[in-house]
Steps between C-alpha positions, in 0.01 A plus 500: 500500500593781222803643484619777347796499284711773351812408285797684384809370289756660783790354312544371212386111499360572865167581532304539851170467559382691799224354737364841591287422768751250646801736612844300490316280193655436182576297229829514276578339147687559160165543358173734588281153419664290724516754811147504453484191444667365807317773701235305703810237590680790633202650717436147672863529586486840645165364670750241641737702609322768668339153699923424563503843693212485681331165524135724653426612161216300291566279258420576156329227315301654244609449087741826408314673215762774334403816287793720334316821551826745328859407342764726501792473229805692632714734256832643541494814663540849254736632772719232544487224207640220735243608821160255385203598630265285709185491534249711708147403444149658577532304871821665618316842504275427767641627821586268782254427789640442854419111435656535210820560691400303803512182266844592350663580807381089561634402172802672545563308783474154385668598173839599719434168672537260218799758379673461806401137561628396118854667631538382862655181409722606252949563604643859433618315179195390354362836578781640281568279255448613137204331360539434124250709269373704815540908412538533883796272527416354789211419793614788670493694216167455472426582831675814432280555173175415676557831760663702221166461274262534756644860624495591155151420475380756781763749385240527219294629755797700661474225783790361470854507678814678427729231308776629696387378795371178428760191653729339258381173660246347346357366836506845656352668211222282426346603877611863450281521170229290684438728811490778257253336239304412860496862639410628094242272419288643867578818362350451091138399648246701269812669311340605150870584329539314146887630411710400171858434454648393180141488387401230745176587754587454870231529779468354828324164376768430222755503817320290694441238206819511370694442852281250589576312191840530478637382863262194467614401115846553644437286787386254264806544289750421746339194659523356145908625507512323825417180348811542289766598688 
């Protein structure tokens, strides 16, 4: 099986590399080498874990072949020196397809599973306890961060919600963002629009990548916290 990779340094000493025909697949390092390199591990995990959800899928035996098909070095923005600027590559322009969608919609799903299963064990005070060297402060600030980013995302496609009405907690406004991405995502099937802020491409695909990659890495993330508190 080949698969498709396209990699971007999205931080500094954090490179992705993007399973493009796997939606929800990726794999992170300090390096562009090694998230390439650890690439084929990753997709026989997200082989395992779509299994997890839904146990009437087939296995995947075959040998993971990779191929980095574009790279994408991000730049600070002209308009705003501290704003960098990810990637968009040749794949997000292709409009989405209503299975496009239907499959995210899925995804989406099980990703807010294993969010909400990672946190359903935790007290009020492991929920808000400050968590050393995390820039959220705390699981629930995460939580917080994880709506607050994905409404940005579709306000790049003037999808999003008014802040001002978005819940202070985290719970609340984590499913507020979600029926909203739900309803939008419907609503961008076959939508052409590429749109640029702070010289940074948006279009419907790029939102769809990007949320689906950054609930799951943040799932991720705080089942690894959990271990330590």
């Amino acid at each position: 099986m080949r698969i498709y990779l396209a990699v971007e340094d999205m931080e500094p000493n954090h490179w992705i590399a993007w399973a493009l025909n796997l939606p929800a697949c990726f794999s992170s390092a300090a390096t562009a080498a090694d998230a390439i390199a650890y690439a084929p591990q990753k997709i026989t995990e997200y082989f395992s874990w779509l299994l997890a959800h839904n146990n009437l899928l087939p296995a995947v035996n075959e040998p993971i072949e990779v191929e980095v098909i574009e790279t994408f070095h991000s730049f600070a923005s002209s308009e705003d020196p501290e704003y960098i600027v990810n990637a968009f590559f040749d794949d997000d322009r292709r409009p989405l397809e209503y299975w496009d969608v239907e499959i995210a919609l899925q995804l989406l799903k099980w990703t807010r599973q294993d969010l909400l299963g990672a946190i359903q064990s935790m007290t009020q005070e492991q929920l808000t306890k400050a968590i050393s060297g995390e820039a959220r402060g705390s699981v629930m600030g995460i939580l917080s961060h994880i709506a607050t980013a994905e409404n940005w995302y579709f306000e790049q496609l003037d999808c999003g919600l008014e802040r001002a009405k978005l819940s202070d907690d985290p719970l609340e406004k984590i499913a507020i963002v979600r029926a909203n991405t739900q309803e939008q995502l419907v609503k961008l099937i076959g939508d052409k629009r590429v749109t640029k802020n702070c010289d940074e491409l948006w279009s419907a695909r790029k939102i769809m990548r990007r949320t689906l990659w950054h609930e799951r890495d943040h799932a991720q993330q705080i089942v690894q916290l959990l271990r330590g508190l």
